[in-house]
Backbone as CSV, one residue per row, in Angstrom:
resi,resn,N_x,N_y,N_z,CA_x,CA_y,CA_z,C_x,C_y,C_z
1,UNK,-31.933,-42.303,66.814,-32.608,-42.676,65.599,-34.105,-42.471,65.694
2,UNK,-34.675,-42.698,66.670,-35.951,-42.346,67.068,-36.722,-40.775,66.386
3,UNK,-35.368,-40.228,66.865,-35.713,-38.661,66.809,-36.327,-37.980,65.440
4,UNK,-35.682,-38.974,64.177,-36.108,-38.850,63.076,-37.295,-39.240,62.285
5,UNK,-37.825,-40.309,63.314,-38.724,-40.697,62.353,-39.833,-39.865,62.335
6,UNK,-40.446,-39.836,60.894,-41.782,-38.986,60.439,-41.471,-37.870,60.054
7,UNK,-39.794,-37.657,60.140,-39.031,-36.144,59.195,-39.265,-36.067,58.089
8,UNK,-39.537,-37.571,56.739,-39.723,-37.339,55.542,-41.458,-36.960,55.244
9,UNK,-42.178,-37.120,56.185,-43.593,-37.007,56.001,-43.380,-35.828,56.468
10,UNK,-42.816,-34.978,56.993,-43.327,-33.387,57.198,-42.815,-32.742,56.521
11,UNK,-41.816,-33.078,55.922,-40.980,-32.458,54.846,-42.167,-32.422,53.593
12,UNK,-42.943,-33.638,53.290,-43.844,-33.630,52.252,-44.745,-32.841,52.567
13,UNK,-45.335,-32.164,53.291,-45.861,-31.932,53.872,-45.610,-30.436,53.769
14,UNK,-44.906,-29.939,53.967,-44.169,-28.671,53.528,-43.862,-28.658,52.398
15,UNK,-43.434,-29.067,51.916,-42.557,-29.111,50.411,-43.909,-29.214,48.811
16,UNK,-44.790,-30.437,49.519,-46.255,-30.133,48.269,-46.592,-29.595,47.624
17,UNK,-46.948,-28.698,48.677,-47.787,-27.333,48.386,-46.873,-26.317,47.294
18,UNK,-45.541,-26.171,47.915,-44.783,-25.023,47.652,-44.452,-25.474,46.057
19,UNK,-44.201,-26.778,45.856,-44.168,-27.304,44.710,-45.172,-27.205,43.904
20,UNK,-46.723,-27.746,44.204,-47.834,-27.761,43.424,-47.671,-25.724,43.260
21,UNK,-47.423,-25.119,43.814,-47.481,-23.604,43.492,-46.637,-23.154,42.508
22,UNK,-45.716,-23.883,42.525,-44.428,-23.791,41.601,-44.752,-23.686,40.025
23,UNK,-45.710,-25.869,39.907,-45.928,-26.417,39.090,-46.995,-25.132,38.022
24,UNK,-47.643,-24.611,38.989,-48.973,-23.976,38.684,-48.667,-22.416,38.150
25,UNK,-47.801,-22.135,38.709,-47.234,-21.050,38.169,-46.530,-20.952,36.827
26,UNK,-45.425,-21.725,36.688,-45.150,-22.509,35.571,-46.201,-22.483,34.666
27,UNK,-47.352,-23.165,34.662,-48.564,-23.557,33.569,-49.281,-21.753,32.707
28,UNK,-49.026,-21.076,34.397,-50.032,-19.982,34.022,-49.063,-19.175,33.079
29,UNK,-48.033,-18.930,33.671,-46.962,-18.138,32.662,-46.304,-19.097,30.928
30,UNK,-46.492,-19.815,31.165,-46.595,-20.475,29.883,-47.768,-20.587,28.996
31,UNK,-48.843,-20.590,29.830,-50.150,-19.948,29.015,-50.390,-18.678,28.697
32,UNK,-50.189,-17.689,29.578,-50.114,-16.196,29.133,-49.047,-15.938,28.194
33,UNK,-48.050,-16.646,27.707,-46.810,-16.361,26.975,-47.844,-16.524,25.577
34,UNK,-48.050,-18.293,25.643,-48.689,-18.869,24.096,-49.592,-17.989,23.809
35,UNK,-50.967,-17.318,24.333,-52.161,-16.359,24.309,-51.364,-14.841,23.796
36,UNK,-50.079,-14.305,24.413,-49.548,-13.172,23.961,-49.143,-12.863,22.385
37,UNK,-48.678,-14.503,22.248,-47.798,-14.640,20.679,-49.038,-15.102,19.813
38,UNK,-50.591,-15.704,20.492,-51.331,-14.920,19.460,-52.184,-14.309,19.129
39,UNK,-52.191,-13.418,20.405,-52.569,-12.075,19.888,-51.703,-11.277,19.360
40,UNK,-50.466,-11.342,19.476,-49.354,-11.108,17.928,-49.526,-10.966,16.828
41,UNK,-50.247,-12.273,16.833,-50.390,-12.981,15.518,-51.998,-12.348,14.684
42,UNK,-52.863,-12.252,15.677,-54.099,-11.552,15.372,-53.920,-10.392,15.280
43,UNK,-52.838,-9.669,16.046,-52.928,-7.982,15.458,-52.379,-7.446,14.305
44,UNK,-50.727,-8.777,13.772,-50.248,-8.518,12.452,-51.239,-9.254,11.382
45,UNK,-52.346,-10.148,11.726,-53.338,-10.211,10.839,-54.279,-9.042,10.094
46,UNK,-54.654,-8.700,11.251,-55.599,-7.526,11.419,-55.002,-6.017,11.256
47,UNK,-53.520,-6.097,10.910,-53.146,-4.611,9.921,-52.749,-4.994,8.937
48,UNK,-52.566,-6.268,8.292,-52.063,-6.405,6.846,-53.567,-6.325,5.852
49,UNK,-54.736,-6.976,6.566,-56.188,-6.783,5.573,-56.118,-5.568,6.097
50,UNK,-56.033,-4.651,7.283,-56.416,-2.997,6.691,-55.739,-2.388,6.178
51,UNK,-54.372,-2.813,5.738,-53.408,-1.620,4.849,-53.866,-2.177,3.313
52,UNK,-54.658,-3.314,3.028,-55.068,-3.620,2.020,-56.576,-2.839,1.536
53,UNK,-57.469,-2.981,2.547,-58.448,-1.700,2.312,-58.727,-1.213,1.755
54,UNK,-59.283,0.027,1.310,-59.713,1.130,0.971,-60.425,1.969,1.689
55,UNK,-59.823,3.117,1.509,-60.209,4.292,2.633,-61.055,3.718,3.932
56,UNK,-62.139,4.039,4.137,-62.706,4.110,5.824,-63.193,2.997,6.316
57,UNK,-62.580,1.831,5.176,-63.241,0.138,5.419,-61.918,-0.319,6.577
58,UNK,-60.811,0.497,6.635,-59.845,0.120,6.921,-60.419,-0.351,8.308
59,UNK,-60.246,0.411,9.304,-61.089,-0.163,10.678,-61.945,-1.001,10.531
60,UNK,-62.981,-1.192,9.698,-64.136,-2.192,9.952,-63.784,-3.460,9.622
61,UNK,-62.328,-3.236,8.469,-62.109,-4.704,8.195,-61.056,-5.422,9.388
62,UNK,-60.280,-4.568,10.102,-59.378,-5.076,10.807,-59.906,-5.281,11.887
63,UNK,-61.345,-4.642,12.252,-61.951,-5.197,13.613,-62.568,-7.005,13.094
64,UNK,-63.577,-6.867,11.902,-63.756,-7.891,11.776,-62.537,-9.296,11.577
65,UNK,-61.497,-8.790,10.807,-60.364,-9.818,11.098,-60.085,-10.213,12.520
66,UNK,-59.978,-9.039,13.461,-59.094,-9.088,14.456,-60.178,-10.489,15.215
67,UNK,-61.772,-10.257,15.285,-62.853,-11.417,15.700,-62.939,-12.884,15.041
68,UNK,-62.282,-12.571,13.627,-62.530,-13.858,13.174,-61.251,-14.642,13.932
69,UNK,-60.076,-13.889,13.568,-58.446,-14.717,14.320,-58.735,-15.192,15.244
70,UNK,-59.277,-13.727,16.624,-59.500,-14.639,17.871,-60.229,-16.060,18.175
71,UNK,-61.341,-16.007,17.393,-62.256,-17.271,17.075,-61.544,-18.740,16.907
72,UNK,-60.945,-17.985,15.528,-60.572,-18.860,14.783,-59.023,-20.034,15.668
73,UNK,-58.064,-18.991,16.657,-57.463,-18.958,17.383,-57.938,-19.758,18.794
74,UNK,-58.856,-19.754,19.156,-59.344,-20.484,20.219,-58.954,-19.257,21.265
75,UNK,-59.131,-18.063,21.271,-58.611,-17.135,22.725,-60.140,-16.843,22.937
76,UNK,-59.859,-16.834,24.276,-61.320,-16.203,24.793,-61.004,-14.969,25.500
77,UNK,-61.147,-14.072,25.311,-61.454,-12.797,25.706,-62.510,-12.105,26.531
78,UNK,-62.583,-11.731,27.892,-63.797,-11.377,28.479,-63.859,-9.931,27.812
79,UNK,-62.726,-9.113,27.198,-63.228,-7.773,26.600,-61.859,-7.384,25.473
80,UNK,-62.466,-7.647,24.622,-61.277,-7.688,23.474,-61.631,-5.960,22.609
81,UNK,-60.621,-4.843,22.686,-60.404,-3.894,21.918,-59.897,-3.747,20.703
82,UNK,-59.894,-3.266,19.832,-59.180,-3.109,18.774,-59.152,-1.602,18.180
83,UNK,-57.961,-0.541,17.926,-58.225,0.149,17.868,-57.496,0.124,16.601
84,UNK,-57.365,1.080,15.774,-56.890,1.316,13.921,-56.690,2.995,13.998
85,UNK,-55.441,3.178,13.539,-55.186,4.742,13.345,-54.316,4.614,11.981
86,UNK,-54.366,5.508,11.352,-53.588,5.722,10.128,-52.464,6.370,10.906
87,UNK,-50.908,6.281,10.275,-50.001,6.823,10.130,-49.685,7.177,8.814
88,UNK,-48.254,7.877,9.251,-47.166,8.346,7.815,-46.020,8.775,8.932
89,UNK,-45.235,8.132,8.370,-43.942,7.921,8.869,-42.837,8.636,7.817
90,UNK,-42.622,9.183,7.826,-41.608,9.545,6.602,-41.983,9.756,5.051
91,UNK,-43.003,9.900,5.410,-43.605,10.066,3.746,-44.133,8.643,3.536
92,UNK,-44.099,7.963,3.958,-44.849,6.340,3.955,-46.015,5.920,4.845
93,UNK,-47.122,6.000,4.148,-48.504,5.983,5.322,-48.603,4.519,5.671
94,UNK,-48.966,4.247,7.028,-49.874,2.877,6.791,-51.023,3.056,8.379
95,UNK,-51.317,1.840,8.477,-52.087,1.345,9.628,-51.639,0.942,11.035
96,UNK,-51.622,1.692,12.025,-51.306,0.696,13.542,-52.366,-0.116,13.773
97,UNK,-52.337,-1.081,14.411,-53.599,-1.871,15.461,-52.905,-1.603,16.213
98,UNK,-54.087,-1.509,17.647,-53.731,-1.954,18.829,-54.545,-2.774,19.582
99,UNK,-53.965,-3.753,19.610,-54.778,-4.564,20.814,-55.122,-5.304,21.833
100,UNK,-55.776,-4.763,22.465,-56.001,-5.474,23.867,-57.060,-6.089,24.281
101,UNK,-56.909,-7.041,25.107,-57.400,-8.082,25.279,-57.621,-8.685,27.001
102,UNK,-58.306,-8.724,27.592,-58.715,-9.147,29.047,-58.788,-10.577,28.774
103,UNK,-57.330,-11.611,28.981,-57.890,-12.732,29.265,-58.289,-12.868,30.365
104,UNK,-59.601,-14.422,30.106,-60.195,-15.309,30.763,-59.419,-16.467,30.991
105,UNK,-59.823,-16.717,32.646,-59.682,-18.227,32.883,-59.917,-18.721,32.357
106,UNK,-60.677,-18.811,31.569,-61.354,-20.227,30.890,-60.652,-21.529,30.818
107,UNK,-59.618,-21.839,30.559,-58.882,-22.363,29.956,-57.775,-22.803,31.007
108,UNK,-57.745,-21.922,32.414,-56.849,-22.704,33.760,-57.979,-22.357,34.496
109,UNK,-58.455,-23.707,34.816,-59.656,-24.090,35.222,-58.954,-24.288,37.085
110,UNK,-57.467,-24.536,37.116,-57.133,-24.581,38.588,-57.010,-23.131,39.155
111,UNK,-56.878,-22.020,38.291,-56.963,-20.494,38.712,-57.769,-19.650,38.021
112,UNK,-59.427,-20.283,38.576,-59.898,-19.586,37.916,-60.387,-17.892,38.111
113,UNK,-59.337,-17.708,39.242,-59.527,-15.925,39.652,-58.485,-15.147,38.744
114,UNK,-57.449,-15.607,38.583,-56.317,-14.993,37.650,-56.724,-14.840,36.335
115,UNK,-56.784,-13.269,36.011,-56.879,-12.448,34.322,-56.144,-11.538,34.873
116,UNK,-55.430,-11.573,33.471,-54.549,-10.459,33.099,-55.240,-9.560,31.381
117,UNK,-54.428,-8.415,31.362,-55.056,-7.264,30.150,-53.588,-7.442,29.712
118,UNK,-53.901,-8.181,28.124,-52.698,-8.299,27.108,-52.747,-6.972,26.300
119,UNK,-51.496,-6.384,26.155,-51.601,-5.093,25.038,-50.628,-5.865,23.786
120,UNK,-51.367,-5.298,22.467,-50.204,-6.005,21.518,-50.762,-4.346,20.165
121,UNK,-49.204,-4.672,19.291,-49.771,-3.286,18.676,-48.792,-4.012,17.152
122,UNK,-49.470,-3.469,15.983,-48.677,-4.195,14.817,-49.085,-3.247,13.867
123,UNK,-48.362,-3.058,12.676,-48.053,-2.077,12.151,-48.189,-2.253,10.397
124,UNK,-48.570,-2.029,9.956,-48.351,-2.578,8.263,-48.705,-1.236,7.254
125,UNK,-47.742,-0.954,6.512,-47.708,0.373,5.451,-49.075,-0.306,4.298
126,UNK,-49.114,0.974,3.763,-50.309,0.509,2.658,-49.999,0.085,1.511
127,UNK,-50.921,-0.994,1.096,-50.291,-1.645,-0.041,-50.980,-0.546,-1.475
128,UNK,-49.777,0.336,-1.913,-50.009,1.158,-2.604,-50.790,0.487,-3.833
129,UNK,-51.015,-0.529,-4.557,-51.764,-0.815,-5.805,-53.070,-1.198,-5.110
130,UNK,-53.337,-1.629,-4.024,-54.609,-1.915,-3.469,-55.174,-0.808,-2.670
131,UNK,-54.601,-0.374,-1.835,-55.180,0.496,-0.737,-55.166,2.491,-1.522
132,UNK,-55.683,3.209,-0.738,-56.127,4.481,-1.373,-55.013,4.984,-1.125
C-alpha cells in the first residue's frame, strides 16, 4: 500500500496540462469557427449592396460595406482584403466578393501567437431594376 501513495498527485500532474491544452484548443477552434460564419456574413453583406450598385460604385461600395460589417461585427483583422469581380454565368451577371482576412489574437488573450488567414467568397446576381 505504501507503494501507491502520491500516484494521484502525479497523475495530476501529467494529466493538467494535457487537459488545460485540450480545454484551450477547444476555445480556439470554436472561436475561429464563430469569426468564419462572420465573415460569411460580411461577404454575403458586401455582394448584395454591390449587385445593388451601379456600374463602377460596385467595388467601392462593397469594400466600404465589407469595413463597416467588420466594425460593426466586432472582428479584428490585422489585414482584411476584399476583392469584387463581375461575373455572368449563363447569361445572368452578378458580383463575387472575396474575402480574406488575417485574424488577430486579440480576443484569445491565452494564445496570443496563434493567427490564422480566413478565405470566404459570396456571390449575388444583379438586381436588374437597380443595378446597370
Amino acid at each position: 500500500m505504501t507503494r501507491e501513495r502520491g500516484s494521484s498527485s502525479g497523475e495530476l500532474v501529467i494529466l493538467a496540462p494535457i487537459m488545460m491544452m485540450i480545454v484551450l484548443l477547444a476555445f480556439y477552434v470554436g472561436r475561429t469557427t464563430q469569426t468564419s460564419a462572420i465573415l460569411q456574413h460580411v461577404a454575403d453583406v458586401a455582394a448584395r449592396e454591390a449587385s445593388i450598385a451601379t456600374g463602377q460604385r460596385a467595388s467601392r461600395v462593397a469594400i466600404a460595406a465589407s469595413q463597416r460589417e467588420l466594425t460593426r461585427n466586432k472582428v479584428h483583422c490585422n489585414k482584411a482584403s476584399v476583392q469584387v469581380e463581375r461575373i455572368s454565368v449563363q447569361g445572368t451577371r452578378g458580383v463575387l466578393v472575396h474575402l480574406t482576412c488575417r485574424t488577430s489574437a486579440k480576443d484569445l488573450s491565452l494564445l496570443p501567437l496563434v493567427q490564422s488567414t480566413l478565405r470566404v467568397e459570396s456571390m449575388s446576381v444583379f438586381d436588374r431594376y437597380r443595378a446597370e
